[in-house]
N, C-alpha and C positions, 0 to 999 in steps of 0.2 A: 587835832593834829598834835604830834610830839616833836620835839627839836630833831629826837634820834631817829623816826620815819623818816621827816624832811633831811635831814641828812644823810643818810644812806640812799633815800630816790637819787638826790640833786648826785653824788655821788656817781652812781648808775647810770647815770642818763649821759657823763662824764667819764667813764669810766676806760677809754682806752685800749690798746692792743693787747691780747693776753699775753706774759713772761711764763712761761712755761717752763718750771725745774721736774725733770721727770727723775732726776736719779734725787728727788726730795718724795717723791711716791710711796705713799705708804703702804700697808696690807689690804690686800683686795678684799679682804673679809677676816671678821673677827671671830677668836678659835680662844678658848680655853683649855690647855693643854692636858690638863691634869682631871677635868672636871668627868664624871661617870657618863657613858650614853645611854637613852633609851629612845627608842625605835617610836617616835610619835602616831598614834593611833590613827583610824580613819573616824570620823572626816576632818579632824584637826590637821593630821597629817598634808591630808591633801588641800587644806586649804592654805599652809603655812607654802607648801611646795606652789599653788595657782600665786603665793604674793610675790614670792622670793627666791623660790627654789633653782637650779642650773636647771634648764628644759632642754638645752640642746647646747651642740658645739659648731659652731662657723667657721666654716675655712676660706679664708679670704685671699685671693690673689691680689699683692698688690705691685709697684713698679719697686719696693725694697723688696718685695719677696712672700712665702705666702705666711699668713698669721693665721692661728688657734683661739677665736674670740666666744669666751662661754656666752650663752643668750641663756638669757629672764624673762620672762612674764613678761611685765612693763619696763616701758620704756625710762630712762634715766639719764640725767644731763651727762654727755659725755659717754657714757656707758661707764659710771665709776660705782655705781651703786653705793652711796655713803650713807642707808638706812640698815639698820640691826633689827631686827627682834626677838624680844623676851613674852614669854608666855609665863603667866603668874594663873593659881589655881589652887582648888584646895588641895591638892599634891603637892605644893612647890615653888619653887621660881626655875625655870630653864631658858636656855641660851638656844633660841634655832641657828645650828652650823647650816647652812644651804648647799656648800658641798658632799658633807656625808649624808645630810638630808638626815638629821637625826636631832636632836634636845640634848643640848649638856646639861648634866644636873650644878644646877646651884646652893641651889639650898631645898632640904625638904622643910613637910609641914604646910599646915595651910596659911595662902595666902592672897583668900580671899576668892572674889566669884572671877571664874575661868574668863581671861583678855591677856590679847596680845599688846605689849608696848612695843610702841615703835621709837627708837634711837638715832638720831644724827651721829653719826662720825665726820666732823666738822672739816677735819684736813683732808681727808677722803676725796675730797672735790676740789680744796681751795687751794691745794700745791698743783691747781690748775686754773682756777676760774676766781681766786683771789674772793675778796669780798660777794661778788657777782652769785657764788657760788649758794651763798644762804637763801638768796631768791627761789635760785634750783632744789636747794633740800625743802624748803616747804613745796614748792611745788608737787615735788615728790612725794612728799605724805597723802597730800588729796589724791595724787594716781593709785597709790596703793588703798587709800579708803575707799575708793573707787572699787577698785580692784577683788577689794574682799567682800564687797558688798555682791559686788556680780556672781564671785567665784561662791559664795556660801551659800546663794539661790538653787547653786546645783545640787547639793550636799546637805541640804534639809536642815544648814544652820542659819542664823539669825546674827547676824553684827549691826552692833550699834555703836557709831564712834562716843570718846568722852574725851575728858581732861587728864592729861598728862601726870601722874603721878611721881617730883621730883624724890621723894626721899625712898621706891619702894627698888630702886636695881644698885644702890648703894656708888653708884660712878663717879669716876672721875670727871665733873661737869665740864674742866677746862677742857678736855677731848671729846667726851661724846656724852650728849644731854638729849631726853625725852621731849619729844614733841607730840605723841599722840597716842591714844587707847582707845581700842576695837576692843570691846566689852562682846563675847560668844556665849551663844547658846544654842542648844542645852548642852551640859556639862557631860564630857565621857573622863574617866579615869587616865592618867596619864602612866602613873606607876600602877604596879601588879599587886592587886589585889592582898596579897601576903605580907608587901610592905608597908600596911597597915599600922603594925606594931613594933616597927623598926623604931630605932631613936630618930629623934628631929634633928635638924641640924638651920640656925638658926645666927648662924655668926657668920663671920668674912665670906666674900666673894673666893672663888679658885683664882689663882694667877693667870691672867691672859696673856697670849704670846706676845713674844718680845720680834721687834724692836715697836714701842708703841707708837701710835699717831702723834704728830706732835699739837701743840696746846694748841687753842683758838687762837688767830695771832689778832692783836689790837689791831682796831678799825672801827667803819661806819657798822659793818652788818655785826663785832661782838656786843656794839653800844645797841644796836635795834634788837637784838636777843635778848640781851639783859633787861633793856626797856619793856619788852612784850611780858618777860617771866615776872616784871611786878608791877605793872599794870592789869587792870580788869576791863573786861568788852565794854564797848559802848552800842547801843541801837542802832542797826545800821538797817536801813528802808530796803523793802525788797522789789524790785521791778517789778513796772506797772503789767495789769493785767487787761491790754487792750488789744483791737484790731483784727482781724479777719487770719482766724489760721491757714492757711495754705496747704493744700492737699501734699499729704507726706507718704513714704511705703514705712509701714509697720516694721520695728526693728525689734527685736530679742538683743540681748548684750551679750547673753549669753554664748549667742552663735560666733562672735567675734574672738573670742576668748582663743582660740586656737591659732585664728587666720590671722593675728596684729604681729605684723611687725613695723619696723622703721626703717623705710628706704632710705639708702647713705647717699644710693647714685640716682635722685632723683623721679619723675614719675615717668609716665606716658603719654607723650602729646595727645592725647584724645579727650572731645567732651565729655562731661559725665550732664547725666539727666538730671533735671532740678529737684525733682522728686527725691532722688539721693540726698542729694546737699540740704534740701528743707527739712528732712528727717535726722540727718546729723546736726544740724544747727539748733533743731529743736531739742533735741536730749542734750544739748551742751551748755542750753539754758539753769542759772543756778542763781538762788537771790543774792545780791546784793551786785551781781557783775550785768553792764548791757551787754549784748553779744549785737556785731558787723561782722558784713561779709564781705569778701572782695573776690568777685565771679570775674573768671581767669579764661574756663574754657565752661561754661553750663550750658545745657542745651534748654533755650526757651530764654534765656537773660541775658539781657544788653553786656556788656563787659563794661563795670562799674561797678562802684561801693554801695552797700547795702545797709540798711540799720536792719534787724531783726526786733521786733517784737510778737510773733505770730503771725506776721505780716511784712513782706517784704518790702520795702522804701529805699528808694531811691536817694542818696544824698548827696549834697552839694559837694563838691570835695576836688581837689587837686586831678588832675592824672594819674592812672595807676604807677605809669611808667619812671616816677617820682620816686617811687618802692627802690629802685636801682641805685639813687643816689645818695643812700643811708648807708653808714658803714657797718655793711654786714659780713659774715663769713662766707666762708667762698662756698661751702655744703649749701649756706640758703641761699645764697644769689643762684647760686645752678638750680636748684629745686624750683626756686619762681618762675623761673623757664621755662620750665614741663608741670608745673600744678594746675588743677582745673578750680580752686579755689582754694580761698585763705579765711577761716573762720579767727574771729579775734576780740576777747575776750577786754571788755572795759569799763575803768571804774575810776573812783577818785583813791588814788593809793595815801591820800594825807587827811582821808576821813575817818573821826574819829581816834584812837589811841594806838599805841605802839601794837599792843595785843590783836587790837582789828589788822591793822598792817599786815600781820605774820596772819592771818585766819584767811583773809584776802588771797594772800601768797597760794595757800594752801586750798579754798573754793579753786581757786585757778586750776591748780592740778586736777581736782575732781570730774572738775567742767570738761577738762578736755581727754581724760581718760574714755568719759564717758561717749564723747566723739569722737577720740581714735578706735572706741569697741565697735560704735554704730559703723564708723566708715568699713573695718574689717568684715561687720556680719552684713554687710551688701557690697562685699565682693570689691573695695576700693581699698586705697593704702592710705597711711597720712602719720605725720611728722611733728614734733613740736619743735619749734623756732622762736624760743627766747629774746633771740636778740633782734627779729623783727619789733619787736614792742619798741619805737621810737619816735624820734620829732619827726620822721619823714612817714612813715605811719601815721600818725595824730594828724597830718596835714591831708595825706590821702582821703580820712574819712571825712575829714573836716570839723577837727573836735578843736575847741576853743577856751571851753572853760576849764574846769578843775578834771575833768575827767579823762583819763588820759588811755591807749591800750595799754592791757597788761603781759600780752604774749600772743603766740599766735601757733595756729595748727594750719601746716599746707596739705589739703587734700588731693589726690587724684588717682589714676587709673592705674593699677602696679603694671611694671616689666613681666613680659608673660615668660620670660627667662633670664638668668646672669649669669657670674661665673663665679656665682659662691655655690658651696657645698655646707650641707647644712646635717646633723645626726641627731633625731629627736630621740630623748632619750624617754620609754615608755614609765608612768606612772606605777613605781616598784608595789604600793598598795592594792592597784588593781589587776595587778599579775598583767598579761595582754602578751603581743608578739616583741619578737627581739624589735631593737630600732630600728630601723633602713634607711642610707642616705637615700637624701633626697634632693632634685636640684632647682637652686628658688633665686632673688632674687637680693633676698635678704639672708 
C-alpha cells in the first residue's frame, strides 16, 4: 500500500457532489494545426477508426432542445473522451485526428516497431469529474485495450499491450501524459514508398491548437499519478481456479463490436436468461479482480447477490434494495429500475503499490469492455456505472475485509425503440453504401 493510493481511494469514497464549470471545457480532441496528413492505411487505419474513430452522429431530443452528439466505438466517462493516440513506426511518429480520420505527421524517421500510444488529456474529464476523473481515464485504457484486441482479431492483426513510453511523444506531462502501448503487427508502411529518401525530421513536435488544456490541477489523483510513474508493480495473486462452471452460450466479441452502445435512458423491464448473464460474467473474468453479481430480473435466479467464481453462490449480503440509499446519480438510480443485472468487479484497491493501483484501475476497464461486447453480441445492452462502486455496494455483497467493488456494469434488455436518431457513418477504407439514418435507442 502507498500513502498516495490510500489517499486518493479515502478521498473517492468522500468525494461529494460534482461542481461542474463547463465554460472551463476544453478541446474535444486534439489537432495539430500545421502538422502534414496522410491518409492511414488498412488495416491500421481501420483499427485506429474501431478504437477511436467518430462512427456516427446522434441526434438527441432533449426538454432544452435537440443536440448533435458524435458516438465512438467505446464507451467513455461522460462521453468526454480524454485518451489521444500516437502511432510510432519505422516511418515516424503521427497524431491520430479521429475527426478527419487521418495521421498528422510528427516527425519522420524511424521509430522503432509499429504501436499505438495511448495519452490521457487530464482536464479533458476533470473540468468535470474533478480528481474522480483519473479513475475514469485508466478505466478507459483497459476499454480501449479491450477494444483493439477484439477489433484487430478482424483484421488479421496482433496487439499486444506494453509500457508506456514517457520520453518518445515529447509532451507537455502537466496536461497530457502516456499511460499505455499496443505494440501491432505485422507492420504496413505508413508513408509512400518514395518517401524513402526524403530528409528525416527528428526535432520539435508541430504546434497544437490553441487554446490548450489547462495543467493537471493539485490533488489526491496528480499525487497517485505521479506515485504510480515511479514506482514498480508488485505480484498481485490471480483468482482461484475453482468450482463447477455453469452452462454458458458461446460468445464471439467480435459480433458485439457494432451492436454496443450505452443506454442513457435506461433498459427494458424484462428478464434476460441466465445463460446470458453466466456468459457475460464469465468473459468479464480477469486476474487479480473477483467478479459478483447482482440478479435483478434473470430467468432461473432467486433475486440476490452472487459471488462468481465458475460457479454461482449465493452470498450473505444486505438487501438489494439498499443499492437506492448510496448516493448515486440520477442516470444510475433510473437504470437500477429497469436492469436485469449488475455485474461488479472486486478487489483490494490498496494492494500492493501506487503502479498496481493505476493497472487495477485500468484491468477494470478491460473486464468490463469485454462484457459490455459479450452483452451486445447476445442481443442485450449494458452501461458502466462508476459511481455504484460504494459502501452501500460493499454491504450489498457482503464484503468486509480489504476488498472492496471497484465499479459496476448494469446489464439488460435494450428499448426496442426511442427518440434518438442516429447516422452511421460507413468505414471510408472499405468503400460500402452511403450512411442511412437509422432509429435506435441509443
Amino acid at each position: 500500500m502507498t500513502d498516495a493510493a490510500a489517499r486518493y481511494v479515502a478521498a473517492m469514497a468522500d468525494r461529494g457532489p460534482l461542481d461542474i464549470r463547463w465554460d472551463l471545457a476544453p478541446l474535444r480532441h486534439k489537432r495539430y494545426p500545421s502538422a502534414e496528413w496522410v491518409q492511414p492505411r488498412h488495416p491500421l487505419g481501420a483499427l485506429l477508426r474501431g478504437m477511436l474513430g467518430i462512427t456516427r452522429v446522434i441526434w438527441r431530443h432533449t426538454d432544452a432542445g435537440p443536440m448533435a452528439i458524435p458516438g465512438r466505438p467505446v464507451p467513455s466517462g461522460g462521453g468526454l473522451y480524454p485518451i489521444e493516440a500516437y502511432v510510432a513506426c519505422p516511418d515516424g511518429l503521427f497524431h491520430y485526428d479521429p475527426v478527419h480520420e487521418v495521421l498528422e505527421v510528427l516527425r519522420t524517421g524511424d521509430h522503432g516497431p509499429t504501436r499505438i500510444c495511448l495519452t490521457a488529456v487530464f482536464w479533458r474529464s476533470m473540468f468535470k469529474y474533478g480528481d474522480y476523473a483519473y479513475r475514469l481515464i485508466c478505466q478507459e485504457i483497459g476499454v480501449l485495450r479491450t477494444q483493439a484486441e477484439v477489433v484487430a482479431t478482424t483484421l488479421g492483426l496482433t496487439v499486444t499491450p506494453g509500457d508506456a513510453d514517457d520520453t518518445l511523444l515529447g509532451l507537455d506531462e502537466t496536461r497530457e501524459s502516456p499511460l499505455a502501448v499496443l505494440y501491432v503487427e505485422p507492420y504496413e508502411r505508413i508513408l509512400p514508398p518514395e518517401s524513402a529518401d526524403a530528409p528525416r525530421n527528428s526535432g520539435d513536435l508541430p504546434r497544437e491548437a490553441r487554446p490548450l488544456p489547462r495543467p493537471f490541477p493539485p490533488g489526491t489523483a496528480r499525487d497517485l499519478h505521479r506515485a504510480a510513474d515511479a514506482t514498480s508493480r508488485a505480484r498481485r495473486p490471480s483468482p482461484p481456479e475453482q468450482g463447477i462452471r455453469v452452462a454458458a452460450e458461446v460468445v464471439d466479441l467480435r459480433d458485439g463490436l457494432r451492436a454496443r452502445h450505452s443506454p442513457i435512458d435506461g433498459f427494458r423491464p424484462a428478464p434476460v436468461p441466465l445463460t446470458k448473464i453466466v456468459a457475460i460474467a464469465g468473459l468479464a473474468v480477469r486476474p487479480g479482480l473477483d467478479l459478483y453479481l447482482l440478479a435483478l430480473r434473470v430467468d432461473g435466479l432467486p433475486r440476490a447477490a452472487y459471488h462468481y467464481d465458475g460457479v454461482l453462490r449465493r452470498v450473505r449480503a444486505a438487501p438489494l434494495e439498499e443499492l437506492g440509499a448510496a448516493s448515486l446519480m440520477a442516470n444510475t438510480r433510473e437504470a437500477l429500475k429497469t436492469a436485469a443485472a449488475v455485474i461488479v468487479p472486486v478487489g483490494d484497491p490498496l494492494a500492493g503499490t501506487a503502479r498496481d493501483h493505476r493497472d487495477q484501475l485500468v484491468e477494470i476497464g478491460a473486464s468490463l469492455q469485454r462484457a459490455t461486447l459479450a452483452a451486445a453480441a447476445l442481443g442485450l445492452t449494458s452501461r458502466i456505472h462508476s459511481d455504484c462502486a460504494d459502501e452501500a455496494t460493499d454491504r450489498v455483497l457482503g464484503l468486509t475485509g480489504p476488498a472492496r467493488s471497484l465499479s459496476s456494469l448494469l446489464v439488460g434488455a435494450p428499448r426496442s425503440r426511442g427518440p434518438d436518431l442516429v447516422l452511421r457513418f460507413p468505414d471510408p477504407q472499405k468503400g460500402g453504401p452511403k450512411a442511412r439514418p437509422e432509429h435506435t435507442d441509443q
